[in-house]
ZADREN-595253 format. One record per residue (C-alpha): x, y, z; residue in one letter; residue number from 1. Coordinates in Angstrom, 3 decimals. Layout:
<rs>
        xx        yy        zz  koldo  kolza
         X         Y         Z      a    NUM
...
</rs>
This chain:
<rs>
        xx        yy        zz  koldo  kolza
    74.458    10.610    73.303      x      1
    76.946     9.391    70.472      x      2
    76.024     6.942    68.137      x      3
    77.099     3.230    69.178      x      4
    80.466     2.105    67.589      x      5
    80.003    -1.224    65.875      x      6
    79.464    -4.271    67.635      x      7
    78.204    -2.535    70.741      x      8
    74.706    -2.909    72.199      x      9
    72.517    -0.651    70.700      x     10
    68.972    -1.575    71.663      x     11
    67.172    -4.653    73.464      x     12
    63.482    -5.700    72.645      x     13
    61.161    -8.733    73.877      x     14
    59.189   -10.923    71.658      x     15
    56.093   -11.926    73.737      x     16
    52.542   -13.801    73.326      x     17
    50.899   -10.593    74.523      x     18
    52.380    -7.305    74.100      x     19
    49.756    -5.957    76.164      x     20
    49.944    -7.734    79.019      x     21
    53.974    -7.540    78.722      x     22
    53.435    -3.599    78.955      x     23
    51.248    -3.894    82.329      x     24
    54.195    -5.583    83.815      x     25
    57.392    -3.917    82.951      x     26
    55.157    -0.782    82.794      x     27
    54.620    -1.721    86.745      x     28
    58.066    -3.272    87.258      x     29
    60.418    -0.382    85.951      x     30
    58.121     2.533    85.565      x     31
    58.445     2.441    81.932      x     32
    55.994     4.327    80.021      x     33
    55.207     2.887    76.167      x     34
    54.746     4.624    73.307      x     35
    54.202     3.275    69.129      x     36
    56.611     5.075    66.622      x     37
    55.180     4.791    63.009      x     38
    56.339     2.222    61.315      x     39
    58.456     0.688    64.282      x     40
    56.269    -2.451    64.962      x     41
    56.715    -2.891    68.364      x     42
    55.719    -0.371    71.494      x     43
    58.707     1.315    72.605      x     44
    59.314     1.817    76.215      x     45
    60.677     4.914    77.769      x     46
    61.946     6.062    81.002      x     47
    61.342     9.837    81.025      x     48
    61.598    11.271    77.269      x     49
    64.328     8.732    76.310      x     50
    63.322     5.463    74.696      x     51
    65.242     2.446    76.679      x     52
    64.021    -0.745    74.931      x     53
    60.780    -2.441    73.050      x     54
    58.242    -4.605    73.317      x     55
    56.068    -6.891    69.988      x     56
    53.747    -9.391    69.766      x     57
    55.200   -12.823    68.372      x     58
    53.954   -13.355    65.101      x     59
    53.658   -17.153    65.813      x     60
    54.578   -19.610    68.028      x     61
    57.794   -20.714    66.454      x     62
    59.314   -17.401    67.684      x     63
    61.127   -17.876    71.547      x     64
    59.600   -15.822    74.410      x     65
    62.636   -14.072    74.567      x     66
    64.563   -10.715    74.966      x     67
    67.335   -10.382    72.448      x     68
    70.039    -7.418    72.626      x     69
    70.908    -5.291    69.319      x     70
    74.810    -4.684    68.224      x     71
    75.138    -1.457    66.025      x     72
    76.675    -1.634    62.329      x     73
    76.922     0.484    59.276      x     74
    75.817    -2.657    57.389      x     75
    73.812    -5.074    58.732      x     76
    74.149    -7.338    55.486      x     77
    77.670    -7.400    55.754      x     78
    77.979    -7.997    59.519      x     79
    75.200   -10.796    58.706      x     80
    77.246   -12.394    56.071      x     81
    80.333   -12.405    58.048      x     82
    78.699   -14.228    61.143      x     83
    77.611   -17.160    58.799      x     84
    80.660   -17.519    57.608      x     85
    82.533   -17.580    61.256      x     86
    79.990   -20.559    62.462      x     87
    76.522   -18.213    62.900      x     88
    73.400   -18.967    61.354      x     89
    71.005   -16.287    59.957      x     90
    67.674   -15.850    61.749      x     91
    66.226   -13.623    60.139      x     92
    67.050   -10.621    57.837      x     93
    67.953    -8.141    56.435      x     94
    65.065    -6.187    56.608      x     95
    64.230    -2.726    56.675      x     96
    62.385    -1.216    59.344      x     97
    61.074     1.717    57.182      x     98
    63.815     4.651    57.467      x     99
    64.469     3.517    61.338      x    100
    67.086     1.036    60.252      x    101
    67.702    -1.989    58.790      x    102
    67.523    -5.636    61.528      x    103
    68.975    -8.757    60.718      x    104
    68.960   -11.532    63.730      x    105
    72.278   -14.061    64.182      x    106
    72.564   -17.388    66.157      x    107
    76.089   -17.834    67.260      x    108
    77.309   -21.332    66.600      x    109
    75.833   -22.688    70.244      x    110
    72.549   -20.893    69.498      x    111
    72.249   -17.903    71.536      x    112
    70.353   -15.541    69.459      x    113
    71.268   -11.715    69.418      x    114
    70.171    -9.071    66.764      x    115
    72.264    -6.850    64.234      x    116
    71.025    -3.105    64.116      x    117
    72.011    -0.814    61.310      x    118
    70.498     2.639    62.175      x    119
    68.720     4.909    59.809      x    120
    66.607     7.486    61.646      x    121
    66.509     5.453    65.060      x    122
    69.964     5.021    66.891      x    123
    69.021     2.696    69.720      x    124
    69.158     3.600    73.303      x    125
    69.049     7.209    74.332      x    126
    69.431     6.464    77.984      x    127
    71.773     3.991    79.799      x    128
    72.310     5.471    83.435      x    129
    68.496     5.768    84.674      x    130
    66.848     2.406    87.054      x    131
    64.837     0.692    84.251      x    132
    67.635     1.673    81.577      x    133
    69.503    -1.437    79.787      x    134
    72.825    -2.146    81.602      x    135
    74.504    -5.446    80.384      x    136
    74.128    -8.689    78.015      x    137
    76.127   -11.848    78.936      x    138
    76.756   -14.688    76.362      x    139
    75.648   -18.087    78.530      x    140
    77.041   -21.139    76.506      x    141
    78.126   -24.844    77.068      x    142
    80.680   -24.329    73.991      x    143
    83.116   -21.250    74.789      x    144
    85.924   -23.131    72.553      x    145
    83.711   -22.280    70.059      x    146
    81.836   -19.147    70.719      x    147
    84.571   -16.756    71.263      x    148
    86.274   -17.304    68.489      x    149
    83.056   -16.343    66.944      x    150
    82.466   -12.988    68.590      x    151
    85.965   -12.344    68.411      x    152
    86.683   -12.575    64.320      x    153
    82.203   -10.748    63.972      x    154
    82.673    -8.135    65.868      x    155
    86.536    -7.640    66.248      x    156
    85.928    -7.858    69.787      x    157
    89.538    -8.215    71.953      x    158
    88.780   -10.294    75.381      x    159
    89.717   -10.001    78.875      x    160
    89.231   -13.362    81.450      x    161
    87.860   -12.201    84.500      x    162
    90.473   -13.107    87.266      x    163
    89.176   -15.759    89.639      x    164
    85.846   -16.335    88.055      x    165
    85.602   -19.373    86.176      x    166
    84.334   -19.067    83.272      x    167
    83.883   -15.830    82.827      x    168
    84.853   -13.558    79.744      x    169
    84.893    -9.550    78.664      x    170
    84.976    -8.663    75.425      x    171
    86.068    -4.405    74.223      x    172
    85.466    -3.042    71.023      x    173
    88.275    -3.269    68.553      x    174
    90.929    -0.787    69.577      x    175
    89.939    -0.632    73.061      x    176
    92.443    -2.078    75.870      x    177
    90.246    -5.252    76.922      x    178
    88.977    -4.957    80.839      x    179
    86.149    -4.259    83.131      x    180
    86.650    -0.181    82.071      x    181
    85.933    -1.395    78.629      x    182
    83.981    -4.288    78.204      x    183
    80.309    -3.959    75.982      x    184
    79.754    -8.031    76.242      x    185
    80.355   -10.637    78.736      x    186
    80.212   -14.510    78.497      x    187
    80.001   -17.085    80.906      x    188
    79.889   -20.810    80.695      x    189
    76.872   -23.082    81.768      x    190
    78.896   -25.295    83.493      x    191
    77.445   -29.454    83.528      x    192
    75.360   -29.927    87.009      x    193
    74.754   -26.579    87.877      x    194
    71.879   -25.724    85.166      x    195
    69.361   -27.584    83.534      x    196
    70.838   -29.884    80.750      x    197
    67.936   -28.752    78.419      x    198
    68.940   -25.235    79.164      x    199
    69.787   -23.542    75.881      x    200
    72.668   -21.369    74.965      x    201
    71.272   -18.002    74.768      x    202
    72.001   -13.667    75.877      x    203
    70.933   -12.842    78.910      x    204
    69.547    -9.079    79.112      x    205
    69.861    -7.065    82.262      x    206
    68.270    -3.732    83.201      x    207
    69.290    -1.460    86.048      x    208
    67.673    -1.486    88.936      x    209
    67.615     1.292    91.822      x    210
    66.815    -1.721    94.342      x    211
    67.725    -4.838    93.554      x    212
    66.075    -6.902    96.163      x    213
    62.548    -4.722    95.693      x    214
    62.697    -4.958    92.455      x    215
    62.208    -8.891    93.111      x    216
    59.284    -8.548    95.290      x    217
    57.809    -6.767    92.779      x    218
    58.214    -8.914    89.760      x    219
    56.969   -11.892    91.915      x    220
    53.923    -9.786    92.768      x    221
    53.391    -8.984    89.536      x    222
    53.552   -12.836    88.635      x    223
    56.834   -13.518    87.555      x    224
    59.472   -15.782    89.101      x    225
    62.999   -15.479    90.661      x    226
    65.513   -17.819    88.886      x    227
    68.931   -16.773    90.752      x    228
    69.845   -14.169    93.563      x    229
    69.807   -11.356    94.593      x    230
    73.553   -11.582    95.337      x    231
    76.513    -9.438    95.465      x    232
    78.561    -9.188    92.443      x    233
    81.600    -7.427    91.630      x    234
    79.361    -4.957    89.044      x    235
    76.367    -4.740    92.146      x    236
    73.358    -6.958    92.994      x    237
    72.182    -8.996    90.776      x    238
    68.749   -11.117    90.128      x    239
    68.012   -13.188    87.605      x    240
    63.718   -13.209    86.769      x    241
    61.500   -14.263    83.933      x    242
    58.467   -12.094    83.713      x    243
    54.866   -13.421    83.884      x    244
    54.988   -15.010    80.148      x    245
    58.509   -16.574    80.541      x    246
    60.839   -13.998    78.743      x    247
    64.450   -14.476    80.794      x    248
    65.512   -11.293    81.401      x    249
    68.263    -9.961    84.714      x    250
    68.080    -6.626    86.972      x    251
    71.825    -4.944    88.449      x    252
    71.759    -2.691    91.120      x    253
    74.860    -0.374    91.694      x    254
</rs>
């Protein structure tokens, strides 16, 4: 696999209360298998030999029980300083993750969260077409006036409205003609009365699923709950869960 072009997803990882307990259940849910690169700091989760996203311990409460998706760049520091001064807000970084790479985390100017990755010896996802492989991330904000401009001037990003769904965005890489062929990013708007008002803004992470409706019964075995779905989309079936400690996260079958 290439290495990711900037400002496309690159990796996705969970911060949980118990990293343990978050490996028994997507261990169970997607089959993934975990393993602990030196100097990585989370366990990395794999579906066959290819590592598809990661799971750490919160250092504290003040942290969200959350997963948060990963855009590529040469330079983390100057992708970081260019997203404060479009309307972001640092959240953490730059740091250096030994010679893996260098992370720096981003708010976008509603508050979604998403993470910068600038790769040294780790390049991010080594498997995207595999059930339990990341799939998608979808912007979900009250304030698209604001946020796309945002994304737009970050990551260069040209976008493409979805005909006849409200609300609903694409965003290709620079230099790409903007569509469904070439979107890395969607975003879609949390629309008054149809979500809970305290609701955040925030990136919704979805993983591929071979089943989309038994991959539901499972997570709800395994104690999580169903928040939307299944139901037919124009990209497959779709469910929205949060697992047993209340990380958001959403499963696509195709």
């Amino acid at each position: 696999m290439a290495d990711f072009a900037e400002g496309v997803p690159c990796w996705a990882d969970c911060a949980l209360p118990d990293a343990a307990a978050g490996r028994r259940f997507y261990g169970a849910l997607f089959g993934w298998r975990f393993r602990e690169p030196p100097g990585a700091g989370e366990s990395y989760a794999y579906v066959g030999p290819h590592p598809v996203a990661g799971l750490y311990r919160k250092p504290d409460g003040r942290l969200p029980t959350a997963w948060t998706v990963h855009f590529a760049t040469p330079d983390a520091g100057r992708l970081l300083a260019r997203a404060v001064a479009a309307g972001g807000t640092g959240a953490g970084g730059p740091d250096a993750v030994g010679e893996r790479g260098v992370r720096a985390l981003v708010a976008d100017p509603d508050g979604a969260v998403f993470g910068l990755w600038q790769p040294g010896t780790d390049k991010g996802f080594r498997e995207l077409t595999a059930p339990g492989a990341y799939t998608w991330s979808e912007v979900r904000t009250r304030e698209s006036a604001r946020v796309d401009p945002f994304y737009e001037h970050v990551f260069r990003y040209t976008g493409y409205d979805v005909p006849g769904a409200s609300g609903e965005r694409l965003w290709s890489p620079e230099g790409s003609e903007p569509g469904i062929d070439t979107a890395v990013l969607g975003r879609a708007v949390l629309e008054a009365g149809e979500v809970p008002p305290e609701l955040p803004a925030h990136v919704l992470v979805q993983f591929r699923a071979e089943d989309c409706e038994e991959t539901v019964r499972a997570a709800l075995r395994l104690g999580g709950r169903l928040r939307d779905g299944p139901r037919a989309t124009p990209y497959g079936t779709f469910a929205e869960l949060a697992d047993d400690q209340g990380a958001v996260f959403g499963v696509v079958a195709r």
